[in-house]
C-alpha positions as CSV (number, residue, x, y, z in Angstrom):
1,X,0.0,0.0,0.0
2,X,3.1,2.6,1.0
3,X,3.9,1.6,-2.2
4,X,1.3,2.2,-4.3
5,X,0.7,6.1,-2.6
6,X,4.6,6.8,-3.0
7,X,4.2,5.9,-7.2
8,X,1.1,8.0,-7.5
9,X,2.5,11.1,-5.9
10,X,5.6,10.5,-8.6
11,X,3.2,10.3,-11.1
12,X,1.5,13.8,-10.0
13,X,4.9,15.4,-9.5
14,X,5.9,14.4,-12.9
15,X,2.1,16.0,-14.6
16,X,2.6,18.9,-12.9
17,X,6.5,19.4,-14.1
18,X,5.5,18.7,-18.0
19,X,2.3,21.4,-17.5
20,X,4.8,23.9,-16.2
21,X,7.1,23.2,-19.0
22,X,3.9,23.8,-21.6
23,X,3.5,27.4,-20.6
24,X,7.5,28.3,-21.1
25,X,8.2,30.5,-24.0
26,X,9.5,28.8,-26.9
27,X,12.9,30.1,-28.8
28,X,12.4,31.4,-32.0
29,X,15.1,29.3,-34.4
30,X,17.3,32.4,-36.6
31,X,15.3,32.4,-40.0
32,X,18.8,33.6,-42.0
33,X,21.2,36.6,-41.8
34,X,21.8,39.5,-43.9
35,X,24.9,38.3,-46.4
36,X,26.6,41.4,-48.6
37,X,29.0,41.0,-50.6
38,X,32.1,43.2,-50.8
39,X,32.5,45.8,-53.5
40,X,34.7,48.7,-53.8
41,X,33.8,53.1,-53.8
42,X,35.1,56.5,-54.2
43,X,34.5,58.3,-51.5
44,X,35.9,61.0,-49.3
45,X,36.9,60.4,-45.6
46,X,37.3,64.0,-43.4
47,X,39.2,64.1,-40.1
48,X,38.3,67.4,-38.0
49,X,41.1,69.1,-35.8
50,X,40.4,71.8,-33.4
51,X,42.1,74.9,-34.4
52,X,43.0,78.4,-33.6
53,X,42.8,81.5,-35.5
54,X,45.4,84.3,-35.2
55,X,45.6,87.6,-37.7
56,X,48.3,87.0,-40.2
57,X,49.9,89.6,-38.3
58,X,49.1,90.4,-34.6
59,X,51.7,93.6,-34.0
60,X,51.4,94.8,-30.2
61,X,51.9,98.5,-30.3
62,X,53.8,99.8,-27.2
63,X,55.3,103.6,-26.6
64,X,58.7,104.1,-26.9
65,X,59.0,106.8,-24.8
66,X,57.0,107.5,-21.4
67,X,54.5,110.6,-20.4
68,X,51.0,111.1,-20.4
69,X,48.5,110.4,-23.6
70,X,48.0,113.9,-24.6
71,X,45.6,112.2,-27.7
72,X,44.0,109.2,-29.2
73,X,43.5,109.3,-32.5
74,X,41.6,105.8,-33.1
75,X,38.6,103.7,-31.9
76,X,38.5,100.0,-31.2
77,X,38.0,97.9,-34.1
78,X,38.8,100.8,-36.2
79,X,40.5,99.7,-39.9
80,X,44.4,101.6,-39.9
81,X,46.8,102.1,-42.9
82,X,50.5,101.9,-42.3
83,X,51.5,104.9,-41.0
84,X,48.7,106.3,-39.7
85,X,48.5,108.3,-35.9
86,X,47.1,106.4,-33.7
87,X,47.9,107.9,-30.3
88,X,50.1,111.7,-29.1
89,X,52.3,111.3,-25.9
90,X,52.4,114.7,-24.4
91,X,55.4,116.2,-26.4
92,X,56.9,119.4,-24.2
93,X,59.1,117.9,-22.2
94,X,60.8,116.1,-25.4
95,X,60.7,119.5,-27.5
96,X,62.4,121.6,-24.6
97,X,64.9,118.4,-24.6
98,X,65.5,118.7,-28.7
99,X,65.7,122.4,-28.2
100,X,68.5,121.8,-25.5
101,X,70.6,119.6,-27.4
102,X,70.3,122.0,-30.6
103,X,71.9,124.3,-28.2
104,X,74.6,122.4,-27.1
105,X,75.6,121.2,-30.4
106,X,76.3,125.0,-31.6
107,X,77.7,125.5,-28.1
108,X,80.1,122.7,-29.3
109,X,80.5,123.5,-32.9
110,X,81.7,127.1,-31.5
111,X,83.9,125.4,-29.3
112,X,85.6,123.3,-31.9
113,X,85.7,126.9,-34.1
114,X,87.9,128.5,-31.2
115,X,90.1,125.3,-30.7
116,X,90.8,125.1,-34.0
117,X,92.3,128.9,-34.1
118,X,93.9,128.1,-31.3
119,X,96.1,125.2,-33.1
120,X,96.4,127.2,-36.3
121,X,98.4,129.6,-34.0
122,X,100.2,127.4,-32.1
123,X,100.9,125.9,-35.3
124,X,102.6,129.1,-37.0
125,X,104.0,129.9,-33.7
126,X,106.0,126.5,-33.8
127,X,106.8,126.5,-37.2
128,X,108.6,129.7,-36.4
129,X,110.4,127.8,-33.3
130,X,108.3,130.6,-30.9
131,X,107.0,127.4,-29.0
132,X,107.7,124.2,-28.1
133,X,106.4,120.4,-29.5
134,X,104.2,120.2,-26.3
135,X,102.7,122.9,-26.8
136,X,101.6,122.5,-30.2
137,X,100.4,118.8,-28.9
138,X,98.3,120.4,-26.1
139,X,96.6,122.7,-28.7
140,X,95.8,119.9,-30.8
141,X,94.5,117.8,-28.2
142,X,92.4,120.4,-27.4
143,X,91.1,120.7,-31.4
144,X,90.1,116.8,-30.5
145,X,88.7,117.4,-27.6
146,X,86.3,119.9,-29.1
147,X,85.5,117.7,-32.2
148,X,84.4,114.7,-29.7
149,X,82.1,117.1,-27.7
150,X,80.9,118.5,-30.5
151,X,79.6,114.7,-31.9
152,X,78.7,113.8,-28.9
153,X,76.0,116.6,-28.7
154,X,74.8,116.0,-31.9
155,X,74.5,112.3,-31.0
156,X,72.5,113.9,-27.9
157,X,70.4,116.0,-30.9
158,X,69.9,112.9,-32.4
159,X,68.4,110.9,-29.3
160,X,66.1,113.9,-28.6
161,X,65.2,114.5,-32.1
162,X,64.0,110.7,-32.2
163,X,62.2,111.0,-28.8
164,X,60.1,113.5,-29.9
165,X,59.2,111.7,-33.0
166,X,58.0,108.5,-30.6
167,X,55.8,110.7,-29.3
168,X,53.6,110.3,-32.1
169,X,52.6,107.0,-31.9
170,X,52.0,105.1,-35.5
171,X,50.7,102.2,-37.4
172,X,53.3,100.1,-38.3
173,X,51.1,98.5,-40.6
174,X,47.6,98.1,-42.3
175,X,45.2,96.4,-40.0
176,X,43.0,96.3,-37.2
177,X,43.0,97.7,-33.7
178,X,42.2,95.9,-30.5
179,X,41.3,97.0,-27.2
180,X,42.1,100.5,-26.0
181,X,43.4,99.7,-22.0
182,X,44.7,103.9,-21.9
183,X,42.6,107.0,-22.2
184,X,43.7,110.4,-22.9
185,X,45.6,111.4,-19.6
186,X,46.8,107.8,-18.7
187,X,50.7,107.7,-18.1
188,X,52.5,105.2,-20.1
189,X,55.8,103.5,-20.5
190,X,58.2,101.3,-22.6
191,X,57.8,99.1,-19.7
192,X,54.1,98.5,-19.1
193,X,52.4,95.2,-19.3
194,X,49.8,95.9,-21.8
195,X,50.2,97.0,-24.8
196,X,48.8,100.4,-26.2
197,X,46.9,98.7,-28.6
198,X,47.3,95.5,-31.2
199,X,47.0,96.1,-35.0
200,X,45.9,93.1,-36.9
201,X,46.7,92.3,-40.2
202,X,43.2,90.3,-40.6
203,X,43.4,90.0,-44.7
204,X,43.9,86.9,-44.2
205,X,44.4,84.9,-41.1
206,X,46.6,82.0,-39.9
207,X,44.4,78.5,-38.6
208,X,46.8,76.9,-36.2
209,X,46.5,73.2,-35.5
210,X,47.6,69.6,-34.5
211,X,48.0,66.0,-36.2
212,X,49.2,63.0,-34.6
213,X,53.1,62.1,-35.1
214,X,52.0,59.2,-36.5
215,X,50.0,60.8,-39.2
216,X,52.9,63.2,-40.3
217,X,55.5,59.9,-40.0
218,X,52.6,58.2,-43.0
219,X,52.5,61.1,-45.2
220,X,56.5,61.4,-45.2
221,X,56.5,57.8,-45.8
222,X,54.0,57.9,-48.9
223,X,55.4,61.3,-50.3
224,X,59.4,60.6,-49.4
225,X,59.7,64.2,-47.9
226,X,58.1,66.5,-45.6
227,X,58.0,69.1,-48.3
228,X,56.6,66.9,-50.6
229,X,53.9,65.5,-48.3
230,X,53.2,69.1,-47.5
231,X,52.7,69.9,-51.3
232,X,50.2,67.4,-51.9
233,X,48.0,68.0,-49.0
234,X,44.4,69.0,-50.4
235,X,42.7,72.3,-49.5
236,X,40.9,72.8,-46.0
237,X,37.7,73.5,-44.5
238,X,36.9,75.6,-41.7
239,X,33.9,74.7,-39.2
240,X,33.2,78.2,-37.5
241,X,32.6,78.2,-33.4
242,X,28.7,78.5,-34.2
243,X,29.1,75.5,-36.2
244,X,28.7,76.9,-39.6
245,X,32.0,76.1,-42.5
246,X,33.7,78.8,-43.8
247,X,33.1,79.9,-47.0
248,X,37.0,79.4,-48.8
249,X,39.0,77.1,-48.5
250,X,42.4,77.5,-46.9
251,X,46.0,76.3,-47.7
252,X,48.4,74.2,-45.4
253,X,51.4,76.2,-46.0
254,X,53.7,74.8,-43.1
255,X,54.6,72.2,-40.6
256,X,56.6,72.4,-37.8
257,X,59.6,69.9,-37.9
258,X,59.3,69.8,-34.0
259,X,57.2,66.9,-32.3
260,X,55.7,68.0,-28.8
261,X,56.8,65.7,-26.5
262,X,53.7,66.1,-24.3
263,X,51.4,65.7,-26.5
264,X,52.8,63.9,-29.3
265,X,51.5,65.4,-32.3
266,X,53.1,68.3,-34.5
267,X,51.7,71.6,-35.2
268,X,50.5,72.8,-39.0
269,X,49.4,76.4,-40.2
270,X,47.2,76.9,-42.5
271,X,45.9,80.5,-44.7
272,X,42.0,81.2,-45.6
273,X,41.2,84.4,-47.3
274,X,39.2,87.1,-45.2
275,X,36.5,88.4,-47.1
276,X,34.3,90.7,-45.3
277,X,36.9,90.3,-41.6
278,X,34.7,86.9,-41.1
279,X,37.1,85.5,-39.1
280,X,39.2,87.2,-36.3
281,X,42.1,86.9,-34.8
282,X,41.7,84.9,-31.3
283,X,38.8,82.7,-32.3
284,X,38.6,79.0,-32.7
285,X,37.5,76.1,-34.5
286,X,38.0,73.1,-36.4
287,X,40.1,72.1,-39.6
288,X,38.7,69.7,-41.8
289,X,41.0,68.2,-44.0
290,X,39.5,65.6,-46.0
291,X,41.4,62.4,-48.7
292,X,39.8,61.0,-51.2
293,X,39.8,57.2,-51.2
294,X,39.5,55.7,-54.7
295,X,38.4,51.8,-55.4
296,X,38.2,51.2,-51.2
297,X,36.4,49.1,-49.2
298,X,33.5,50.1,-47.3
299,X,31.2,48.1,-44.9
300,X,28.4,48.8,-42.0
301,X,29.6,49.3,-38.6
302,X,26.9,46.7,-37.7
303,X,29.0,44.1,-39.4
304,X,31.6,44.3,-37.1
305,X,32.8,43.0,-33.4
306,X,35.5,44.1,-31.1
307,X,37.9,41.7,-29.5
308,X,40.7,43.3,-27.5
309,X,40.5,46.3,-29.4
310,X,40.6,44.2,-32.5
311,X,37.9,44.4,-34.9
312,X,36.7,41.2,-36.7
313,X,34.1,40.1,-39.6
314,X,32.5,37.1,-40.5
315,X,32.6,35.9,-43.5
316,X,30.5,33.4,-44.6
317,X,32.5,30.0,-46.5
318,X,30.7,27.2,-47.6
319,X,27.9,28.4,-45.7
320,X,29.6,28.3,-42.6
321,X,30.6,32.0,-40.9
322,X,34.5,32.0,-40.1
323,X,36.0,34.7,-38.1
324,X,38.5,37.1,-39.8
325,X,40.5,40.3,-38.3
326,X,40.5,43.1,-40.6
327,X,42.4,46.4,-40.1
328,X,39.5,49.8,-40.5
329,X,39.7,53.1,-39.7
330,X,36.2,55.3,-38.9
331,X,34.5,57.8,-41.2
332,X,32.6,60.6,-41.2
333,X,29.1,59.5,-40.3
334,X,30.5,57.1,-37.9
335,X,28.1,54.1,-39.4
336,X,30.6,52.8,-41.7
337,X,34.4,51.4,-41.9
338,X,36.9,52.3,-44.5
339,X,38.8,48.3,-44.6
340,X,42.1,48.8,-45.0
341,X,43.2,45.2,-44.7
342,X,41.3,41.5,-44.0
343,X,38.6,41.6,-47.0
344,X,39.2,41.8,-50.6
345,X,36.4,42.1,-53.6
346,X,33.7,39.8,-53.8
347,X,33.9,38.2,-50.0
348,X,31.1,38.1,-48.2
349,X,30.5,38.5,-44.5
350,X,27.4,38.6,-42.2
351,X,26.3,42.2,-42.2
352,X,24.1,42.3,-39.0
353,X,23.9,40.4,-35.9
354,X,27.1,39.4,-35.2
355,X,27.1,39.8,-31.7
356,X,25.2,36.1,-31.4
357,X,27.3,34.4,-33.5
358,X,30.1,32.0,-33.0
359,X,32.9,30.5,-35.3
360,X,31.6,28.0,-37.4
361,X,28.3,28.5,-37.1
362,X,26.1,27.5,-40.0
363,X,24.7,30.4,-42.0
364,X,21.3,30.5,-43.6
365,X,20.8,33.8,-45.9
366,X,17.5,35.9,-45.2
367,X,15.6,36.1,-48.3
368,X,14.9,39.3,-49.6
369,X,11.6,40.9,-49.3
């Protein structure tokens, strides 16, 4: 009887497992996979760089004499032409020098006047054998003596004549002004911190930025010189802080030969055109530089996995997918690869869901709709 009751309840554990197993979700078996085959493009890839603008020429105007601003002849912002005013240092105390030093030169010149008489005597005198050698040496000494005060107060008129002119404070050069830190009154000096002023040459303007050593250490490789590389860099864009592109394109016309340790990358300048001041000197924003890849190999971000940092494909052999590394580098939308090694024309790999498959599995193809 124990038996018998110990079978039944068996039996009743067993119904109630196989009903619980009935209302379990069933797995969906894979229906196929997307298969593409590999074909080549032309296409353009752009890298951005951030980058810094600077006039072509950013001149910092300080006085060369001190005193107080006695004018200012410009506004901020204001377009200047070489030569041009742009600020008056109070200029009496640099005319009453100049006046000075005209004074002691004809104080001097009249001194060399009377020395020289007095050795044209002295010189008769001696020819007659009235006076002696030394005296005839003193006199002449004295001629000398006269000549070097009199250039050395003409070097004086010189100094003051040339103060007085750096009174008037000028343009060196067509351009811009910056920010006016002095008013009329304000005492300034060769040795202050800020500048009067900054004239910018903003015609056109210099874009300032970085690429990766490595990237410089490719193109040297592929063009057998820096120079070379450097010649057959294409144009450049410019995105604009506010996210708009420039309208011209620009010109890399240098690279520094010097790698920054710190930061490993070098530093390349390139020129854009001005039209209208646009762009000013200060501002930032990013270089695009974009190569033109002819007969490459493009495929779907989706078609990819990452292993280690490694990226890897499947293609699909026989009908069976086999795992194979290839070498990519990113592009511009950031949904696609350019394959620079691992596939070759007219593969074909699994181009989504990758993530649940395994090496070796067997591949069905998804019919088209």
């Amino acid at each position: 009887m124990k038996r018998f009751l110990m079978l039944c309840a068996a039996a009743a554990a067993g119904c109630i497992f196989m009903s619980g197993c009935g209302d379990a979700p069933q797995t969906m078996p894979q229906t196929g996979y997307d298969v593409m085959s590999v074909t080549t493009a032309d296409r353009e890839i752009s890298a951005t760089y951030p980058a810094t603008i600077e006039g072509r020429q950013d001149i910092a105007i300080y006085p060369q004499v001190s005193g107080t601003i006695s004018k200012v002849l410009i506004t901020e912002g204001q377009k200047v032409r070489r030569g041009q005013t742009l600020f008056i240092i109070d200029q009496v105390p640099y005319k009453a020098a100049l006046q000075m030093a005209e004074a002691n030169v004809k104080a001097a010149e009249a001194g060399v006047a009377t020395a020289q008489l007095l050795y044209d005597s002295r010189r008769a005198l001696y020819d007659e054998q009235v006076i002696s050698e030394y005296d005839l040496s003193t006199s002449y000494n004295q001629l000398l003596t006269a000549k070097a005060q009199l250039a050395q107060a003409e070097a004086q008129r010189v100094t003051a004549a040339n103060n007085l002119s750096y009174t008037t404070v000028v343009s060196p050069a067509d351009g811009v002004t910056g920010v006016l830190p002095y008013r009329q009154g304000a005492l300034v000096s060769p040795q202050m911190p800020q500048p009067l002023t900054t004239v910018s040459d903003n015609s056109e303007v210099y874009v300032y930025f970085s690429i990766p050593e490595n990237n410089l250490l490719d193109m040297t490789l592929a063009h057998g010189s820096i120079d070379k590389a450097l010649e057959a860099m294409p144009d450049v864009r410019l995105r604009l802080s506010n996210g708009e592109e420039y309208a011209s394109m620009g010109r890399i016309e240098s690279i520094s030969g010097v790698i920054n340790r710190s930061t490993g990358s070098v530093s390349l300048r390139a020129v854009f055109p001005n039209q209208g001041s646009v762009l000013h000197s200060g501002a930032s924003g990013n270089v695009i530089i974009a190569t033109p890849h002819h007969d490459a190999i493009f495929i779907p971000q989706s078609a990819t996995y990452e292993v280690q940092d490694k990226v890897f494909v499947y293609k699909v052999i026989d009908g069976i997918a086999k795992a194979a590394r290839v070498e990519v580098r990113g592009t511009d939308d950031a949904r696609e690869y350019l394959v620079e090694s691992g596939l070759s024309v007219g593969d074909r790999i699994v181009a989504e869901g990758v993530g649940m498959l395994r090496d070796g599995t067997p591949i069905t193809i998804k019919e088209q709709k």
